[in-house]
PANU-319873 format. One line per field, with one value per atom (N, C-alpha, C): atom name; residue number from 0; x, y, z; residue in three letters. Coordinates in Angstrom, 2 decimals. Example, Ala and Ser with C-alpha at 12.3 -4.5 7.8 and 13.67 -1.06 7.14 Angstrom:
2
at N;CA;C;N;CA;C
i 0;0;0;1;1;1
X 13.19;12.30;13.20;12.85;13.67;12.90
Y -5.69;-4.50;-3.30;-2.25;-1.06;0.03
Z 7.80;7.80;7.80;7.08;7.14;7.87
aa Ala;Ala;Ala;Ser;Ser;Ser
This chain:
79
at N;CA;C;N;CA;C;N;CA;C;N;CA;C;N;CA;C;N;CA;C;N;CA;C;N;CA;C;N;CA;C;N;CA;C;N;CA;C;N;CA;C;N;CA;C;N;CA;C;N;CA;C;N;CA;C;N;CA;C;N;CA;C;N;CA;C;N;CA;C;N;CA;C;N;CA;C;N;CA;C;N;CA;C;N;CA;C;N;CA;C;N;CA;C;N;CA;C;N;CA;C;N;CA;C;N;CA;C;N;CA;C;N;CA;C;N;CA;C;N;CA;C;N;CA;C;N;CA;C;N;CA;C;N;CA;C;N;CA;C;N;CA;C;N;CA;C;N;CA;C;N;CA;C;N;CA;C;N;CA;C;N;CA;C;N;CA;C;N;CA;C;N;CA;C;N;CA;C;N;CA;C;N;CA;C;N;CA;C;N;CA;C;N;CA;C;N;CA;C;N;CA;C;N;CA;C;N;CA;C;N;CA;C;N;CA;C;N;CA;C;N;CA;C;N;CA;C;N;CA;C;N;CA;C;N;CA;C;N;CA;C;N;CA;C;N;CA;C;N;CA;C;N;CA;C;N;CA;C;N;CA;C;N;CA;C;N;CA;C;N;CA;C;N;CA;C
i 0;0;0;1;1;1;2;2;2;3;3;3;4;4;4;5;5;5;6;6;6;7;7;7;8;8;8;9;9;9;10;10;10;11;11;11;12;12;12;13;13;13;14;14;14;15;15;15;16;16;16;17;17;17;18;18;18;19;19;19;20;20;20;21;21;21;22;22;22;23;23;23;24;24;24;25;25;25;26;26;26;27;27;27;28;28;28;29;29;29;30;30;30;31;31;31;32;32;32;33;33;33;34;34;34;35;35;35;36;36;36;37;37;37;38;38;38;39;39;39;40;40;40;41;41;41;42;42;42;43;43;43;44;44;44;45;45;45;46;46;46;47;47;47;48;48;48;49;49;49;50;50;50;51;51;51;52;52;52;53;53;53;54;54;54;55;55;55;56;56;56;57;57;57;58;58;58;59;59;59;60;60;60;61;61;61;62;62;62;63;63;63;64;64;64;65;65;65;66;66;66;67;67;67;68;68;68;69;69;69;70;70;70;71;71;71;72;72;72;73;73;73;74;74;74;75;75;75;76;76;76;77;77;77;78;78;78
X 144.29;142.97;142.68;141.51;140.86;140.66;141.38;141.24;140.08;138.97;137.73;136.97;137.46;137.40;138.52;139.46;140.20;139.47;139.27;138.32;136.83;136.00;134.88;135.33;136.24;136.45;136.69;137.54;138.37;137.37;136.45;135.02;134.03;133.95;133.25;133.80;135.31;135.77;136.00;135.71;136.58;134.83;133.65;131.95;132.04;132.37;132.47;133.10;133.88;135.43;134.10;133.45;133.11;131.36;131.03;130.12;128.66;128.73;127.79;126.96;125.81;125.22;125.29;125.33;124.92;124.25;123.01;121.76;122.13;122.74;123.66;124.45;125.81;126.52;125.73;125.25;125.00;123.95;123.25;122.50;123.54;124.54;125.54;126.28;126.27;126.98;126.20;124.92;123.86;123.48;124.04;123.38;122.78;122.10;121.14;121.93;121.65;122.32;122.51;121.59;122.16;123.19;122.93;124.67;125.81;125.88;127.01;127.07;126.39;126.01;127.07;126.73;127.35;129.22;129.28;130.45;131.66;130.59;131.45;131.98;131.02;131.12;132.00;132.36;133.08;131.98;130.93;130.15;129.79;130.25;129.79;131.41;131.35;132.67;132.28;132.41;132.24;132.99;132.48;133.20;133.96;135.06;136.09;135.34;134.06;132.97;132.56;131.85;131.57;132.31;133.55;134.46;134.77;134.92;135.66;134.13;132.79;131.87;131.79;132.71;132.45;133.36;134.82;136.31;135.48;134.73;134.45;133.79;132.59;131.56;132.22;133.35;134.10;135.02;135.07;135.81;137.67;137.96;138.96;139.50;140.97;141.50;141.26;140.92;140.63;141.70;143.03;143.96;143.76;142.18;142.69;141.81;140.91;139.79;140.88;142.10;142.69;143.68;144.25;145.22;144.85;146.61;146.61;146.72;146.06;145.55;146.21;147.33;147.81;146.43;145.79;144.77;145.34;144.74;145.39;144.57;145.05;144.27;143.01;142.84;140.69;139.89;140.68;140.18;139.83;140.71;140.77;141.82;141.94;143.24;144.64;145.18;146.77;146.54;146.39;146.44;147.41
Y 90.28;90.33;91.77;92.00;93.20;93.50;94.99;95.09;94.18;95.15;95.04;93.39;92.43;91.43;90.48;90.97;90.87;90.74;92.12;92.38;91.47;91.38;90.53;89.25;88.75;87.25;87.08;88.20;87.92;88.15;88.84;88.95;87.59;87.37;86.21;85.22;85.34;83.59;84.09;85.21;85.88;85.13;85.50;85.50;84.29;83.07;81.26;81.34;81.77;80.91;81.61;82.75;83.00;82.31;81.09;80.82;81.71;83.02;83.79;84.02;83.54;84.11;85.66;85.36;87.11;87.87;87.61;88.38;88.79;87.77;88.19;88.58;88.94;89.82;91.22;91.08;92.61;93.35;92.17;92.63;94.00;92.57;93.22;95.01;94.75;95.95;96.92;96.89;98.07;98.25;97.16;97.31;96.24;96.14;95.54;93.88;92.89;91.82;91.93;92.26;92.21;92.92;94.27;94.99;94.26;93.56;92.74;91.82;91.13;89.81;90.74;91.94;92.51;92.80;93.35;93.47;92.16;91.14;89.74;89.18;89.91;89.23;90.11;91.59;92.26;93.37;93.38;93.82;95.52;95.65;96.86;97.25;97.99;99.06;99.99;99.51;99.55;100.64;101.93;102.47;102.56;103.14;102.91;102.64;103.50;103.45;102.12;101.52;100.09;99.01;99.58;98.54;98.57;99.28;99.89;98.96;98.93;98.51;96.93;96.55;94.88;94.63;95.11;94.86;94.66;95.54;95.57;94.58;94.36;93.21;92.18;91.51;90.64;90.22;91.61;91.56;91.39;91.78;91.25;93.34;93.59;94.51;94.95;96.20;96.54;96.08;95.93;95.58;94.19;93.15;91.86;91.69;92.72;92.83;93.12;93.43;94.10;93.07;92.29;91.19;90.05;89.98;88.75;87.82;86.36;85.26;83.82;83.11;82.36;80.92;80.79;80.21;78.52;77.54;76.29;75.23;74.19;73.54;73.20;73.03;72.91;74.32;74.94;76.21;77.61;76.95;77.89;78.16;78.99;80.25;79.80;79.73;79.49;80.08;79.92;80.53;81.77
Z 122.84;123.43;123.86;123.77;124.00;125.31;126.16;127.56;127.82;127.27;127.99;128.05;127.08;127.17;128.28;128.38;129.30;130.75;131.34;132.68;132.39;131.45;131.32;131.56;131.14;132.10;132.94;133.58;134.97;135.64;135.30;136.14;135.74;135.33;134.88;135.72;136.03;136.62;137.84;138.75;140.08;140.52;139.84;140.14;140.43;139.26;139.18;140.70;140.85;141.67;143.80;143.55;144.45;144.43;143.67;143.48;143.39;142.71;142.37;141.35;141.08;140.10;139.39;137.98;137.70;138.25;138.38;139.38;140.65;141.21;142.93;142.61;141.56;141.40;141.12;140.25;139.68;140.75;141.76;142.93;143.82;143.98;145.09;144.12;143.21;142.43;142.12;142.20;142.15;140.29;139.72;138.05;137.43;136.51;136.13;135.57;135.77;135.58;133.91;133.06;131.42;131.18;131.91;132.00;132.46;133.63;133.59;132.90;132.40;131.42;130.30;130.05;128.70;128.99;130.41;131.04;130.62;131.07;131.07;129.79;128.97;127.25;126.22;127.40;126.26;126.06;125.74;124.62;125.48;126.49;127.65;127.84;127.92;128.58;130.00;130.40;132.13;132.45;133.26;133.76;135.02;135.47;136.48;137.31;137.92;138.94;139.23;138.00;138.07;138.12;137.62;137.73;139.08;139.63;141.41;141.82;141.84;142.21;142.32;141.01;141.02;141.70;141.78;142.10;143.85;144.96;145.95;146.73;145.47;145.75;145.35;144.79;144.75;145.80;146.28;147.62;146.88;145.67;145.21;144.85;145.03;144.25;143.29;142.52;141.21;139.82;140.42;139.59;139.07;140.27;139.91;138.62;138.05;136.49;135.60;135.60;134.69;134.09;135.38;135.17;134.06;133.21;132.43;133.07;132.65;133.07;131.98;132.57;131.89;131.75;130.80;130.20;130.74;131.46;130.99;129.81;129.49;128.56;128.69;130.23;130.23;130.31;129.95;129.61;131.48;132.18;133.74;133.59;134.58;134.75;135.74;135.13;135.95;137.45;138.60;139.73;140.36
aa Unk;Unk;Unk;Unk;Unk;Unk;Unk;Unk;Unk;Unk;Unk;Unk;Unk;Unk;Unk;Unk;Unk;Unk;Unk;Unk;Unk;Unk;Unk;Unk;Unk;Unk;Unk;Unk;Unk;Unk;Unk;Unk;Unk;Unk;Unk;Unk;Unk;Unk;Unk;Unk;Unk;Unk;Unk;Unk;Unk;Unk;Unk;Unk;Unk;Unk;Unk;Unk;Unk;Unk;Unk;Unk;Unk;Unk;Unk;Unk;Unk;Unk;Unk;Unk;Unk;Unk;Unk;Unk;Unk;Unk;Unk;Unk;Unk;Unk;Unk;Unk;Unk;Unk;Unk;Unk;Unk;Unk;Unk;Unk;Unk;Unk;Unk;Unk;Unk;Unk;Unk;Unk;Unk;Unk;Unk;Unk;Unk;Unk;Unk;Unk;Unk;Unk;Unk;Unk;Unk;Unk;Unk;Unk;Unk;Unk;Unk;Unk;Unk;Unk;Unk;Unk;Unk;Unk;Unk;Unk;Unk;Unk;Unk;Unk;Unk;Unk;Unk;Unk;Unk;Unk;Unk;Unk;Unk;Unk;Unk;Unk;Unk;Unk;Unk;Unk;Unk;Unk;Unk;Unk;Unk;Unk;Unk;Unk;Unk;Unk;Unk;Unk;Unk;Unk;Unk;Unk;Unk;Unk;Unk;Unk;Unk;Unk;Unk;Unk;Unk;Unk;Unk;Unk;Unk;Unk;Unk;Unk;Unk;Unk;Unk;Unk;Unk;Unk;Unk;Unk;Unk;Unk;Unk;Unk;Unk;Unk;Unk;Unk;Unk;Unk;Unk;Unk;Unk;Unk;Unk;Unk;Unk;Unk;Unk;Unk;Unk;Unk;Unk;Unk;Unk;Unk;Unk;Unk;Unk;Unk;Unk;Unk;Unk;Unk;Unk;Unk;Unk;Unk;Unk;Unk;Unk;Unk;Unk;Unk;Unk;Unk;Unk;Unk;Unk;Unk;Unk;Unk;Unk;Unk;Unk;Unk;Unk
């Protein structure tokens, strides 16, 4: 798997798990919600800045966008 697809989910499921919309994420992060929409999908390469930006407004460590995620069969993340 591709870093950057890597960090687009872990952002994608850190947003789910903190019940946030895109729009209230990317509110709280200061960028335009299609940019994170693109963040989440892979399709954007985010820089450290923004990444340090979501990692904050997540309230979660920067290391936790980067981390592998043991997948389970309904398709969520090993804890």
């Amino acid at each position: 798997m591709r870093l950057r697809d890597r960090v687009g989910l872990n952002v994608q499921e850190l947003r789910r798990a903190k019940k946030l919309s895109q729009e209230e994420l990317a509110h709280m992060c200061k960028v335009h919600q299609t940019y994170l929409s693109g963040v989440e999908t892979g399709k954007r390469n985010p820089s450290l800045l923004v990444l340090e930006r979501i990692a904050n407004a997540l309230n979660v460590d920067a290391e936790e966008l980067f981390r592998r995620r043991r997948r389970l069969a309904g398709g969520t993340a090993d804890p």
